[in-house]
C-alpha positions as CSV (number, residue, x, y, z in Angstrom):
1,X,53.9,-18.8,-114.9
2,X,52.4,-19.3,-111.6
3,X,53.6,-17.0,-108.9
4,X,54.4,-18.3,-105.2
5,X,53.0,-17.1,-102.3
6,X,54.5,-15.0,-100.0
7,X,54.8,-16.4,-96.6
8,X,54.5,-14.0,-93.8
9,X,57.2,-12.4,-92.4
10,X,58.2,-14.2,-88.9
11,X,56.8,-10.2,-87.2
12,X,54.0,-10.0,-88.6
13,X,52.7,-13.3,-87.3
14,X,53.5,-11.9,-83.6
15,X,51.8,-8.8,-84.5
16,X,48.7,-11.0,-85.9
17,X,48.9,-13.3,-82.9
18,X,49.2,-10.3,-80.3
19,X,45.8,-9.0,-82.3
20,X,43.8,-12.1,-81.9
21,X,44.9,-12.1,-78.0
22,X,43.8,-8.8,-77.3
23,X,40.1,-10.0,-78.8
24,X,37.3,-8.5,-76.3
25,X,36.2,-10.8,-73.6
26,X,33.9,-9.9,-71.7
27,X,34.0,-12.2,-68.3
28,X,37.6,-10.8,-68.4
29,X,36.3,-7.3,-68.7
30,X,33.8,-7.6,-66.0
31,X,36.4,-9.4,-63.8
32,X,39.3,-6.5,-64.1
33,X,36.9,-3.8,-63.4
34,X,35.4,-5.7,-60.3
35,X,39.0,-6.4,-59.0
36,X,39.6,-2.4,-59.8
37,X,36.4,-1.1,-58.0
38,X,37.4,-3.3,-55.2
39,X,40.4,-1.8,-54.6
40,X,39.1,1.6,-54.9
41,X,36.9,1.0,-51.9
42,X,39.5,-0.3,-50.1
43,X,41.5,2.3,-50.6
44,X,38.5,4.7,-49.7
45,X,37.6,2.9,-46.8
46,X,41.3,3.5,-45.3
47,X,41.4,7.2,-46.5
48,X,37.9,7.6,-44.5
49,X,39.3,6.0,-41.3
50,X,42.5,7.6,-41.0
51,X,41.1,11.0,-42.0
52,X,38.8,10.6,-38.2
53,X,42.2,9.5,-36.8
54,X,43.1,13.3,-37.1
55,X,39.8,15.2,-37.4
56,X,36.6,14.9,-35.4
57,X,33.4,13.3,-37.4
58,X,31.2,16.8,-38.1
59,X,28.0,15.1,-38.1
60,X,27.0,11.5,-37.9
61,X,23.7,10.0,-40.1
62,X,21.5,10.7,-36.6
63,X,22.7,13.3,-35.6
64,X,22.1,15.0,-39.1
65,X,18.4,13.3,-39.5
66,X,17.7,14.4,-35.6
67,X,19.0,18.2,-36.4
68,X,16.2,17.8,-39.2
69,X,13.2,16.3,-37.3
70,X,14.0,18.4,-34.1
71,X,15.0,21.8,-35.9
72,X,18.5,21.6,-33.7
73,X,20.1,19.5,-31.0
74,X,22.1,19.6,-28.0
75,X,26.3,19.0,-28.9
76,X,29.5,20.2,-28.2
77,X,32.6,18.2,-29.1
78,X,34.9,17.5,-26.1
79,X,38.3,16.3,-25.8
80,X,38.9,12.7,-24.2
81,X,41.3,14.6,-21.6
82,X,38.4,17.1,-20.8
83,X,36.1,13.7,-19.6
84,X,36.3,12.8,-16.0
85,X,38.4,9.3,-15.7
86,X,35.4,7.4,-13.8
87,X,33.3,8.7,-16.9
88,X,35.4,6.7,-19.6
89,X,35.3,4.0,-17.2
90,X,31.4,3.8,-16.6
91,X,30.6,3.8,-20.3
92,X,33.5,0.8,-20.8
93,X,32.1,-1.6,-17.5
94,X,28.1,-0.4,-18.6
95,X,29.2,-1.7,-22.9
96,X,31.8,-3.6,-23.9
97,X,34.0,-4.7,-20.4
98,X,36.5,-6.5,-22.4
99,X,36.8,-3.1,-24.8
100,X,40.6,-3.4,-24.1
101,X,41.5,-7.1,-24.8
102,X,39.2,-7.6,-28.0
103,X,40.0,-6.2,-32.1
104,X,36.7,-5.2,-32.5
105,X,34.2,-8.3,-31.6
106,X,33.6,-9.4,-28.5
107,X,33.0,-13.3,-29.3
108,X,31.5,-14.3,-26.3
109,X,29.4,-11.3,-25.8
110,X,28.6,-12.3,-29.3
111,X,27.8,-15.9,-28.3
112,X,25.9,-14.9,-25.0
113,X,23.3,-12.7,-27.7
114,X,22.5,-15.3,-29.7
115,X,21.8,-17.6,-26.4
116,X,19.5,-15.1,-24.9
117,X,17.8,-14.3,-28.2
118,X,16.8,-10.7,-28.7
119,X,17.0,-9.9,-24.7
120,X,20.2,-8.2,-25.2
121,X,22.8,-7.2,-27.8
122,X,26.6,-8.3,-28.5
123,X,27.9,-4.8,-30.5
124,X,31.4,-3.2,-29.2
125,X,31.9,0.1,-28.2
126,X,34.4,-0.2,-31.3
127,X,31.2,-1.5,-33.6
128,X,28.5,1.5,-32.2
129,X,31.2,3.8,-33.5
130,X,31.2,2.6,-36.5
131,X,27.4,2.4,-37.0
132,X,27.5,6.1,-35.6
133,X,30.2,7.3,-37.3
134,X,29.8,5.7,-40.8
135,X,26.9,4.4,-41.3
136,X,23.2,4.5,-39.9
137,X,21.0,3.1,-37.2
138,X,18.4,0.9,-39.2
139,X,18.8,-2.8,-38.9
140,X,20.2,-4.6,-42.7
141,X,22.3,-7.4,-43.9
142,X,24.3,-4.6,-45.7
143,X,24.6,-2.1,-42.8
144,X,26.2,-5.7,-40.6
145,X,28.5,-6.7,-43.7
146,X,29.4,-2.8,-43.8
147,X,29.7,-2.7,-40.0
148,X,32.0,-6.2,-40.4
149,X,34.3,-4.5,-42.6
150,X,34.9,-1.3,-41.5
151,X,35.8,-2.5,-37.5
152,X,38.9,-4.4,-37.5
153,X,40.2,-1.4,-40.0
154,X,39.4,1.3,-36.9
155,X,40.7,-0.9,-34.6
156,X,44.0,-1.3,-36.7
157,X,44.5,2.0,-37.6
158,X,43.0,3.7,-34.5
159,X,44.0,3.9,-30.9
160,X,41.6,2.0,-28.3
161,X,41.5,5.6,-26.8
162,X,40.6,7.8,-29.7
163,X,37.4,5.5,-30.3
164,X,36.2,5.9,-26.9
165,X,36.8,9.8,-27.4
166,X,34.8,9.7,-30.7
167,X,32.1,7.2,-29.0
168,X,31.5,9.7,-26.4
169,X,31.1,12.8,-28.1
170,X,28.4,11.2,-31.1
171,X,26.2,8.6,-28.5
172,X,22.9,10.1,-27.8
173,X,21.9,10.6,-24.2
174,X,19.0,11.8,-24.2
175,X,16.2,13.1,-27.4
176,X,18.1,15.4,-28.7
177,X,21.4,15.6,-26.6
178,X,24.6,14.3,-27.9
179,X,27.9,13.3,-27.0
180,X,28.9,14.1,-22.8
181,X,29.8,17.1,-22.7
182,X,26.3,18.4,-23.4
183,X,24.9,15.5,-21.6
184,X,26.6,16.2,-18.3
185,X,24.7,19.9,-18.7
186,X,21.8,19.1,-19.5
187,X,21.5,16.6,-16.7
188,X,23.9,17.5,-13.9
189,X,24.8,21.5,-14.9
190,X,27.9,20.2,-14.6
191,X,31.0,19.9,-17.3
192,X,32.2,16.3,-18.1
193,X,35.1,16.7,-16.0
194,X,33.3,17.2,-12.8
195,X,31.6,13.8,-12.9
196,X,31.0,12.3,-9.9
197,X,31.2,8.3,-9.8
198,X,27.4,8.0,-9.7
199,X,27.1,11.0,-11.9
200,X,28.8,8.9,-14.4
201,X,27.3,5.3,-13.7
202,X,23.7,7.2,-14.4
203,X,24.7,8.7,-17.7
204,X,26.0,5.2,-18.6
205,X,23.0,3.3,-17.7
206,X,21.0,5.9,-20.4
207,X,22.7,4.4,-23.2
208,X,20.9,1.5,-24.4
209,X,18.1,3.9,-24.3
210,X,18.6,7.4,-24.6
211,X,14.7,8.5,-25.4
212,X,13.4,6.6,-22.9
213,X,16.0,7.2,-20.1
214,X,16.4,10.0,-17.7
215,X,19.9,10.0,-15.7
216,X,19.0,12.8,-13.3
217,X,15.7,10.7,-12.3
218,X,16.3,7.9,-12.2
219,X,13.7,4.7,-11.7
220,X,14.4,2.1,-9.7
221,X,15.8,0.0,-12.5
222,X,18.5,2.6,-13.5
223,X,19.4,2.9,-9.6
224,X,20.2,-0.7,-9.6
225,X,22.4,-0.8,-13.1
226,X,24.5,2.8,-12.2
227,X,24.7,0.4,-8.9
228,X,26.7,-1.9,-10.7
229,X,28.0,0.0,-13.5
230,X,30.1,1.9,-10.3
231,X,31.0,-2.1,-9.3
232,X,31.9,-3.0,-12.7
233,X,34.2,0.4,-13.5
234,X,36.0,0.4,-10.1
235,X,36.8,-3.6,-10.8
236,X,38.2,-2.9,-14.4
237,X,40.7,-0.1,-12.8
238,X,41.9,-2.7,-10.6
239,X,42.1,-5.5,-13.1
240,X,43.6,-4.0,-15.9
241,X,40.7,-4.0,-18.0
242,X,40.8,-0.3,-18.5
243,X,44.8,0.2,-19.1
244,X,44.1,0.4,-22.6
245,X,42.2,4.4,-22.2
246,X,43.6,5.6,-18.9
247,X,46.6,7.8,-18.9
């Protein structure tokens, strides 16, 4: 007598169905993991921003690899309250003059760079700390994409005055010198608070090109730029342009 066979039970096709769905795929694999890894940098990214929120950077990438070549270098950190006014001023009219009205890129300093070719550059104050800060000097399509990313997050979760604090304590004045308080000794004898107005305009006009530069002698060149770096930081007190940084 021939014996039926047994359908299966209405579970156990669910359970046989659930198996075949959970079948390794691998584009699905690859794609969860990507998703997953992108997230973690995210979330890295943030942690590594807000933690200089609160703490000072110890060391940048140059200062480290100067430390090394040089066997030491010049630096003391300084607090943004400590820096003469008309100092915090300089810098802003000297780099970026629209530091307070732009999230990070200055689009038509941007535009003006790529008109004039290679005769100047369009980075923010807000962009150099990043490169400082995070990343290193040499030129790279990954070091721009990095430098892209990681700009509008400081400007969003940092105060426009905290990055000028953190610009000017890691920028390089001179070979070996970093950051204004060490720079306003070694050129002036002075501390950063007792800037004068040219003082400042002088140290300002150094940083495009701190090994090449001398503020305390000057060429005629730097005379003229401190000239109207001291023009350009006495107009963005009147205008507004510096509300942003000054108490």
């Amino acid at each position: 007598m021939a014996v039926k066979a047994r359908k299966p039970a209405r579970g156990q096709k669910r359970a046989n169905r659930k198996k075949g769905q959970r079948s390794f795929r691998p584009l699905t694999f690859v794609r969860r993991w990507l998703w997953r890894c992108a997230l973690g940098l995210a979330l890295l990214a943030v942690l590594a921003v807000l933690a200089f929120r609160v703490f000072n950077p110890p060391t940048t990438h140059t200062i480290w690899s100067e430390t090394r070549r040089l066997g030491g270098v010049d630096r003391a950190w300084v607090r943004i309250d400590d820096v003469a006014p008309v100092m915090l001023r300089s810098v802003v009219a000297a780099e970026d003059a629209n530091f307070c009205a732009h999230w990070g890129f200055d689009m038509d300093a941007i535009r003006a760079a790529i008109e004039e070719g290679a005769n100047r550059g369009g980075s923010t104050i807000s962009q150099q700390v990043v490169k400082n800060v995070y990343l290193w000097q040499a030129r790279s399509y990954v070091r721009k994409a990095m430098e892209a990313l990681l700009t509008p997050l400081v400007e969003a979760l940092w105060p426009k005055r905290r990055i000028l604090e953190v610009y000017l304590n890691v920028a390089e004045f001179d070979e070996g010198v970093f950051g204004i308080d060490a720079a306003a000794r070694h050129y002036f004898g002075v501390g950063p608070e007792a800037l004068s107005d040219r003082q400042a305009a002088l140290l300002a006009s150094v940083l495009p090109s701190p090994k090449k530069r001398e503020a305390d002698r000057p060429t005629s060149a730097m005379n003229r730029r401190a000239a109207t770096i001291m023009d350009g930081a006495a107009l963005i007190a009147q205008d507004g342009r510096a509300a942003c940084f000054q108490d």
